[in-house]
N, C-alpha and C positions, 0 to 999 in steps of 0.2 A: 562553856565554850573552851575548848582545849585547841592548841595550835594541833596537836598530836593525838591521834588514836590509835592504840594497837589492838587488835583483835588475836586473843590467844598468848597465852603465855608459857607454852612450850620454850625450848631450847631459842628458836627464831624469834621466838617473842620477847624474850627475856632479852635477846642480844641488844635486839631492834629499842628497846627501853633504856636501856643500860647506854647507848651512841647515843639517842633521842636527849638521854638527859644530860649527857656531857658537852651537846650542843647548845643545852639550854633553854629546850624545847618545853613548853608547859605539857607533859602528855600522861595518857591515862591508859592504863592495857588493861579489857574487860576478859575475863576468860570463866566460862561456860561449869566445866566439873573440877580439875585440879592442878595446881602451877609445877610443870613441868609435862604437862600435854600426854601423847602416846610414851614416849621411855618411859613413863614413871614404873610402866608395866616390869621393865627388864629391872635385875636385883643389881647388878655391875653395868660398867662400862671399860671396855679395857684396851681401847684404838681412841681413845681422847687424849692428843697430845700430851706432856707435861707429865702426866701419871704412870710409867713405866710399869708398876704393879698393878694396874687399872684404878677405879674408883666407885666406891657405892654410889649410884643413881643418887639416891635420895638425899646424899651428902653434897655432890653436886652444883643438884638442880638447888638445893636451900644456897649453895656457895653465890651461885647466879642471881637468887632474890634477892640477898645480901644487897649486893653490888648493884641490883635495881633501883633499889629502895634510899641505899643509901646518895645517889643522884638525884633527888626528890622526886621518882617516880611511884605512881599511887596502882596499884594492881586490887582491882573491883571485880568482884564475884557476879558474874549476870553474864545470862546468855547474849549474844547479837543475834539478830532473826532476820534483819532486813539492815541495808544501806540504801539512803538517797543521794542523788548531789547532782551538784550545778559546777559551772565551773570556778567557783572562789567556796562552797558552803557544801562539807557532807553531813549527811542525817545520821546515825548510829543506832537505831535503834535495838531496844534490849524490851521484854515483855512487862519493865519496870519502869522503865522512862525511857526519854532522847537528852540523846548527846551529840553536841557539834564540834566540828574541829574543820581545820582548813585541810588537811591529809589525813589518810588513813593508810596503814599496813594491813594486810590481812594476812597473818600469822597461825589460820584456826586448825593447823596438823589437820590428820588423817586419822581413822578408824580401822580396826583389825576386819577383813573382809572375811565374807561367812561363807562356807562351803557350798552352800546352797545343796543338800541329799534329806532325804525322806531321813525323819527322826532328829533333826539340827535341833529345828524349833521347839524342838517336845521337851528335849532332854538337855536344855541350857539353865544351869545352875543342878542339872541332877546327874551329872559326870561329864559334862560337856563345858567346857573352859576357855576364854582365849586368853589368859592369864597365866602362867604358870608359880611368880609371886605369891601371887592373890591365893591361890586354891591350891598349889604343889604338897604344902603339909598337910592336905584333909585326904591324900591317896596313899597314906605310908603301908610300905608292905603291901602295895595293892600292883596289880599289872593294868599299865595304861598306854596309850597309843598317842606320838604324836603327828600331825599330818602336814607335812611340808616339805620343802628342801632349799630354804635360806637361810641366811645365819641366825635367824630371831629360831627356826625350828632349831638349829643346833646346837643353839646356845640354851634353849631353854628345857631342849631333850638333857644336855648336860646337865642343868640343874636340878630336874625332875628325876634323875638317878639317884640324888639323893636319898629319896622319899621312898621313891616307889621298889616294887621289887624286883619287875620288869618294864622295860619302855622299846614298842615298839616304834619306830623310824617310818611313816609310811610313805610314800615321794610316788611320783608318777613316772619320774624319768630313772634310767641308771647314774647318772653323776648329780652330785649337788649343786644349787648353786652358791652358797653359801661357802665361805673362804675355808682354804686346804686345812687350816691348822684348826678350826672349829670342829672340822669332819676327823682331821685326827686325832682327835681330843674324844671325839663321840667312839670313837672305833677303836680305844684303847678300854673302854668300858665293858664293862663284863655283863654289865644289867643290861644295855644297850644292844637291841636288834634291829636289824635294815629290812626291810620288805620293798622292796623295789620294783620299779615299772608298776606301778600296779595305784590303783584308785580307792576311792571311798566310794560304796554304792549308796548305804544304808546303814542307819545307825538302830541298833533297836534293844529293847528292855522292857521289863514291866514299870514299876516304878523310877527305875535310872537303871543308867548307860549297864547293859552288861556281854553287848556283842556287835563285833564291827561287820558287814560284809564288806569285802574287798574283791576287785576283781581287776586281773593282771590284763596293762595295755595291749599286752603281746601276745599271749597267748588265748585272751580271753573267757581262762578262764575265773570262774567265781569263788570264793572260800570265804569261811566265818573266823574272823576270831576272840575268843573270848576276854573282857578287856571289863576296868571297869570306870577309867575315865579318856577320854577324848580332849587334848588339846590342839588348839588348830590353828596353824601358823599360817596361811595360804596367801599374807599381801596384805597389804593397805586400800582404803577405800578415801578420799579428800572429803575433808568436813565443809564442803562449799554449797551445800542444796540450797543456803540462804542466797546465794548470788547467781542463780541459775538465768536471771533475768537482768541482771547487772553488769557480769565482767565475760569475757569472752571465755569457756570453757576449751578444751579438748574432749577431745569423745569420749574419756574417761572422766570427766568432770576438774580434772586438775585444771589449772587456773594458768594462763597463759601468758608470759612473760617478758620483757628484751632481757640484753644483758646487762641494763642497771635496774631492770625489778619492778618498770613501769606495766602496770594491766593496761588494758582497752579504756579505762578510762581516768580522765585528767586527776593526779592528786591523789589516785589509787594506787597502792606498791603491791606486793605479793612476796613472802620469804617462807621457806620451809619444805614441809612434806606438803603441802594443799598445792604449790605449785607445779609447774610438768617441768620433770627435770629428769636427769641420766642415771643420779644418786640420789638416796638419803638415808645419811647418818646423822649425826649429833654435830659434828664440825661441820657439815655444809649447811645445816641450818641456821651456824652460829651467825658461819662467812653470811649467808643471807640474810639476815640479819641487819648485819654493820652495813653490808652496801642498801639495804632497806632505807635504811634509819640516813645514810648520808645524801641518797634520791631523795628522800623527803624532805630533808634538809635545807638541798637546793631549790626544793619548789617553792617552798616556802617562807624564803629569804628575801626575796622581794617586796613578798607584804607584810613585813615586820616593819 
C-alpha cells in the first residue's frame, strides 16, 4: 500500500517522484522498458534551462534518478496494464502483482508513431529505424532518408550526418515545423538533402531497406530513391491503451486533463506526453510534473 503511485518514469515521472517525496509521500513509480521514457531516444538536449551548451540525455535523465531516489522514492521495473478504483482505494495492477495506493499519476509518455506504407512492417530492424541513437552508427558511409519535418526529424537528420554519407530530408509540406535554428543547422550541411512537398508511398528491398518511392503532393508525381536506411520521425502515439476504459480520452487517445492535472476520475492526475496538451518538451513534462505531484498531494492530505 503506497500513498503514491506513478506510472512511468520519464522526465514527468521522475518530476512527479522527486515533489511526491519531498512531500513525504510513501510512493512508488513502476515504469514498463527504461527510466527516462521516449528522450532517452535523443543523444542531447539543448533548450533544457540551466545548460547553455545543452546536455547529454542520458546524463540528465540518471541527474533526475539521482534526485528520485535520493527522497526515498523506489522506481520498479514492471509494466501497468490495467487501474481500478473507488473513490478512497486504486488497484495498480502490473502482470506480476497489485499494488494499492490512495492516488495515482499517470506519467506512461508516448510512442514514436509509424508511417503506416506498404514495406514499414517488413523492413523494421533491416533499414528501418525510429531511433537514430540506437542504429545511426550501423549506416556509416551509407545514404539514408529521414521522414519528417519536427525538431526530433531535424535534430536527428543532424546527427545521422554524422555516419551517413548522404541524408535525405523527406517532409510533406515546403516549411518545417520544427524550430528556425534546427532547420539552419540542417541546411548548413553538405551531406544533408531536402525533398519536399512530397510523401512516402512505399518502402521496398529484397532483404532490407534499399529503395524509397516518393511521390510529390503537388505535382503528383512518383519517383524512387535509392537509400539504404529509413528513419521515421512522423509524431508521437500516448501509451494509454491500458485506460481506454478508465480515464476519458481525446480522439487521439491522449488523456484529458484541467489545469491542475486532475483526469475524469477522483485521485487520478495525468503529467506529460500521454496527456492532450499544446507542447511537449522535456520542461513541460518536468512543470507537469511538480503540479502532478502537488494535486495529489492535496487529495491526499485529508486522509493522512
Amino acid at each position: 500500500m503506497y500513498e503514491l503511485i506513478i506510472v512511468g518514469a520519464g522526465p514527468a515521472g521522475l518530476t512527479a517522484g522527486l515533489y511526491a517525496g519531498r512531500y513525504g509521500l510513501s510512493t512508488l513509480i513502476l515504469e514498463k522498458a527504461v527510466v527516462g521514457g521516449q528522450i532517452i531516444l535523443s543523444e542531447k538536449i539543448e533548450n533544457f534551462p540551466g545548460f547553455p551548451a545543452g546536455i547529454e540525455t542520458n546524463a540528465l535523465i540518471e541527474k533526475m534518478r539521482k534526485q528520485v531516489e535520493n527522497v526515498g522514492v523506489k522506481i520498479l521495473m514492471q509494466e501497468v496494464v490495467k487501474i481500478e478504483f473507488d473513490n478512497t482505494l486504486k488497484k495498480v495492477f502490473s502482470p506480476e502483482e497489485v499494488f494499492f495506493a490512495k492516488a495515482v499519476i499517470v506519467a506512461s509518455g508516448a510512442s514514436a508513431r509509424n508511417l503506416g506504407v506498404k514495406g514499414e512492417d517488413k523492413f523494421i530492424g533491416r533499414g528501418i529505424s525510429y531511433c537514430a541513437t540506437c542504429d545511426g552508427p550501423l549506416f556509416k558511409n551509407k545514404e539514408i532518408c529521414v521522414v519528417g519535418g519536427g525538431d526530433r526529424a531535424l535534430e536527428e537528420a543532424i546527427f545521422l550526418s554524422r555516419y551517413a554519407k548522404k541524408v535525405y530530408i523527406i517532409h510533406r509540406r515546403s516549411e518545417f515545423r520544427g524550430s528556425h535554428i534546427l532547420e539552419e543547422e540542417a541546411k548548413r550541411s553538405k551531406k544533408i538533402n531536402f525533398v519536399l512537398d512530397s510523401v512516402v508511398e512505399e518502402i521496398m528491398g529484397e532483404d532490407r531497406v534499399s529503395t524509397v518511392k516518393i511521390k510529390n503532393v503537388k505535382t503528383h508525381a512518383s519517383t524512387s530513391l535509392n537509400c539504404e536506411g529509413v528513419f521515421i520521425f512522423v509524431g508521437i502515439q500516448p501509451n494509454t491503451t491500458f485506460l481506454k476504459t478508465t480515464l476519458n480520452l481525446d480522439k487521439d487517445g491522449f488523456i484529458i486533463t484541467d489545469e491542475n492535472l486532475k483526469t475524469s476520475a477522483e485521485g487520478i492526475f495525468a503529467a506529460g506526453d500521454c496527456r492532450a496538451a499544446i507542447l511537449r518538451q522535456v520542461v513541460t513534462a518536468c512543470g507537469d510534473g511538480a503540479i502532478a505531484a502537488h494535486s495529489a498531494h492535496q487529495y491526499i492530505a485529508p486522509y493522512k
